[in-house]
C-alpha positions, 0 to 999 in steps of 0.5 A: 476564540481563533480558528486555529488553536496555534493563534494566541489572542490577548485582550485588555481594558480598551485595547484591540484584539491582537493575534500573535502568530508563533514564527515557525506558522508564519515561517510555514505559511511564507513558505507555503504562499511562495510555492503555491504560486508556482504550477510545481507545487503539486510536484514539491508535495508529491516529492516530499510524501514520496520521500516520506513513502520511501522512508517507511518501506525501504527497511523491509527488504533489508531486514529480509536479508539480516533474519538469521543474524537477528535471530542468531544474535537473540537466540530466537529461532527464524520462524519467531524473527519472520515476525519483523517481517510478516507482523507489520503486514499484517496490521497494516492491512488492518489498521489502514482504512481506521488511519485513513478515516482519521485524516478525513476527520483530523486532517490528512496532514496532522495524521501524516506529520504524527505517523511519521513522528511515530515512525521515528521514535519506534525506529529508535527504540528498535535499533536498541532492542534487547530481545527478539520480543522487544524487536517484534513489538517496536518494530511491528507497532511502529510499522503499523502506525507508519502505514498511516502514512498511506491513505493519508498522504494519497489524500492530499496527493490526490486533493492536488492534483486535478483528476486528469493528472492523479493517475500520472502521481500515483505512478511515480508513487508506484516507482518509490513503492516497488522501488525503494525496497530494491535500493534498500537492498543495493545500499543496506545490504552491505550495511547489514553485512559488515556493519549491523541490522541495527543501523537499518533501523537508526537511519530511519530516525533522521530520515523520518524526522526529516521528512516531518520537517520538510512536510510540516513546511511544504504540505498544504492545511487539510481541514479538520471535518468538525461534528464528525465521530469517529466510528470505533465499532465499525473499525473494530468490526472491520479489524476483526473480519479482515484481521482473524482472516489473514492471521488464519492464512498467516498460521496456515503454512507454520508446523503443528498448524494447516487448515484444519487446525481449530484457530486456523478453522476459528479464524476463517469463519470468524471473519465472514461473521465479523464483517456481515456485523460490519456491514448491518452495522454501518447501514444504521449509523450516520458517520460510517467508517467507510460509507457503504454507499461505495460499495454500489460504485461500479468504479469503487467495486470493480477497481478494488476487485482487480487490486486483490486479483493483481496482487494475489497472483503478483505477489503469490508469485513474488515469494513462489519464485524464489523456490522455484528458482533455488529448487528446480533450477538449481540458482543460488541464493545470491543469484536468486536475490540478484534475479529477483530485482528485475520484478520490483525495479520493472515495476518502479520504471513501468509506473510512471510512464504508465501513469502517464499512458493513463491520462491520455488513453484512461484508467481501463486500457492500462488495467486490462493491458497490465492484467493481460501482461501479468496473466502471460508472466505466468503462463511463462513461468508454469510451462519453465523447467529445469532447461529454462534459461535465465533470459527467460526467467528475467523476461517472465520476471519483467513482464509481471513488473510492468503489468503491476506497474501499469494496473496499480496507478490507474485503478488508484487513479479510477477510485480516487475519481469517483469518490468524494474528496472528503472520504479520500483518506478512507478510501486510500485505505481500504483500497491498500487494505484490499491490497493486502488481502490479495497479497495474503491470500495469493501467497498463502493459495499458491504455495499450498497448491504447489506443496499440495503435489507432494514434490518439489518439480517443474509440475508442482509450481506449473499448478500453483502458476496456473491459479496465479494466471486465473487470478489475473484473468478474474483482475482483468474482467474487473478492469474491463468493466471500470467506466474511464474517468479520464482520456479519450475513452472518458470524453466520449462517454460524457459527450455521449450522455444528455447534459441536464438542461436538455433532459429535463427540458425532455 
């Protein structure tokens, strides 16, 4: 029986074993040896994934735009479409470490190259949708499966690129993250104006299938980890703990709802509940969905630690703005969105010249210097006020940009160095599941603070920015304590501890 099942093997009478390589596999493997040869070929993998990155995120700005032409043409109110917005968030923050695992398992490019197959067919069927619940259901499954994309293709990124190179891809990485959704706007925008939101969704299609061809040929084989289970109880647990606790900050804002009411109260305390399960419960299998022995890494712990913070105040202040934009000073809601930009497209600059930065000065200088710049963005914006020039604004806009931009490829970078490659996948996602939770719960906590004062003034968004720039300072004590896998700072260290010869010879 061959290694791969592609191969086919004929035998007869008297006659040698003969194996037959299907074209399109040799085709590939042609192409792959060629690249292989060249000192780019980590970069031509990088590209094609960031084309890939790229396709499944730049729709979610657009559609931001078209909700209430998408409802107005259902019959459905806003509060229901938001859904196309919020539902694949919210999954993706469940499902990713689950995806992850199954790259480490199946194989990092199987489980990427299917995604993106999903993508594709879901992408379809939402372009044709013929209710709102119909559009939810294609759109927020096909999201979920997209986001398998992640961990999965952070796997083999990482895999490539030798430790003192990861924080450098991850930040180009950043630069399509934060800024394919600004071009999503810039191009689908009039799209969806003069056009139709439908078409959001049918040119993701051919690109998603483009993507499937250009990865199937470039992207190197990934081994399948044979005698390897999957964990189903313990991603159930994990879903449940992570899933009822976003869903209960998700409801939280909605009217009838708030904190006190009982689904909302049921769901804070279910998730506690299902995650200590998770935990006794991985102590007692072999094959853990995620190995809890991670979660006694300083640089597994504290890295994760300052991506919720990070995200919980630049993401809280993501959506916070707006409404202190169009209520305290007045802006438009084209001038708004035009001003807005500058966050995410300071961001996608920021991100790879950081990722640089990081390789020569290591992973926690970025991370406490962009923690520090986020802390001062919003600082900036809780002493504004309805005198606050638009200078300032874009300034305060910018400045949480680049620390997000620098913090986010450096911790990545942290974690995936101090890991096993063989639990890359899991790892990615978890980091991006931590992620989302900060998102969730930065959002939620700032937008209550500033709704609990009762009014709509310069003070209540003070308070709300106040708990975002607490936030960032907890993100940059986290970063502080993270051992540097690479720079000057990490050299050191190592020159500093005894090799092992010497230390057992002591």
């Amino acid at each position: 029986m061959p290694d791969d099942p592609s191969d086919v093997i004929i035998e007869a009478p008297g006659v040698d074993e003969v194996t037959v390589v299907p074209w399109p596999l040799m085709m590939r493997h042609q192409v792959q040896r060629r690249l292989e040869k060249s000192d780019r070929y980590p970069w031509v993998v990088l590209s094609a994934a960031l084309f890939g990155l790229f396709t499944v995120g730049f729709s979610i700005t657009v559609l931001s735009i078209a909700i209430r032409d998408i409802a107005q043409e259902f019959g459905a109110t806003t509060n229901v479409m938001i859904w196309i917005i919020t539902g694949p968030i919210l999954l993706g923050a469940i499902v990713t470490p689950a995806a992850g695992k199954l790259a480490d398992i199946l194989g990092a490019r199987r489980v990427y190259l299917a995604s993106m197959l999903f993508v594709a067919l879901f992408a379809g069927l939402a372009a044709v949708s013929w209710s709102a619940g119909s559009l939810i259901f294609f759109r927020v499954i096909g999201a979920a499966i997209g986001a398998a994309t992640g961990p999965s293709s952070i796997a083999i990124i990482n895999r490539l690129f030798p430790k003192e190179r990861r924080a450098q891809a991850l930040g180009y990485w950043a630069l399509v993250g934060a800024g394919g959704p600004v071009v999503g706007v810039v191009v689908g925008g009039p799209i969806v104006e003069h056009i139709s939101w439908r078409w959001v969704f049918a040119a993701q299609v051919p690109l998603s299938l483009a993507t499937v061809a250009i990865c199937a040929a470039i992207f190197p084989d990934t081994p399948r980890r044979r005698g390897l289970r999957f964990d189903f109880v313990g991603a159930i647990l994990l879903a449940l703990g992570t899933g009822s606790f976003v869903l209960a900050l998700n409801r939280v804002p909605e009217q009838g709802w708030g904190w006190t009411h009982p689904l909302v109260l049921g769901g804070l305390l279910l998730s506690p509940i299902a995650l200590t399960g998770f935990y006794l419960y991985e102590r007692r299998i072999d094959n853990q969905l995620l190995p809890i022995r991670y979660l006694k890494e300083r640089n597994v712990v504290m890295p994760m630690t300052n991506l919720f913070f990070v995200n919980f105040a630049y993401m809280g202040g993501f959506f916070l703005t707006p409404l202190f934009l169009q209520g305290v000073l007045g802006y438009s809601e084209s001038k708004t969105g035009f001003m807005s930009i500058a966050r995410p497209l300071t961001f996608a600059i920021v991100g790879p010249i950081a990722g640089w930065v990081a390789t020569r000065v290591g992973e926690r200088v970025n991370a406490v210097a962009g923690g520090c710049v986020i802390a001062l963005s919003m600082v900036i914006f809780a002493m504004s006020g309805a005198q606050t020039t638009e200078l300032v604004i874009i300034f305060a806009l910018m400045l949480s940009g680049a620390g997000n931009g620098a913090t986010a490829p450096a911790m990545s970078s942290a974690i995936a160095n101090s890991v096993d490659t063989g639990d890359l996948g899991v790892v990615g996602g978890a980091e991006q599941m931590v992620s989302q939770l900060g998102i969730a719960v930065g959002t939620q906590v700032m937008i209550t603070v500033q709704q609990a004062a009762g009014t709509n003034d310069a003070a209540s968004y003070s308070h709300a920015y106040l708990v975002g720039a607490f936030a960032a300072v907890i993100g940059i004590v986290a970063a502080a304590l993270v051992h540097p896998t690479v720079g000057r700072a990490a050299m050191a260290r190592r020159n500093r501890q005894p090799a092992p010869a010497m230390a057992d010879a002591a």
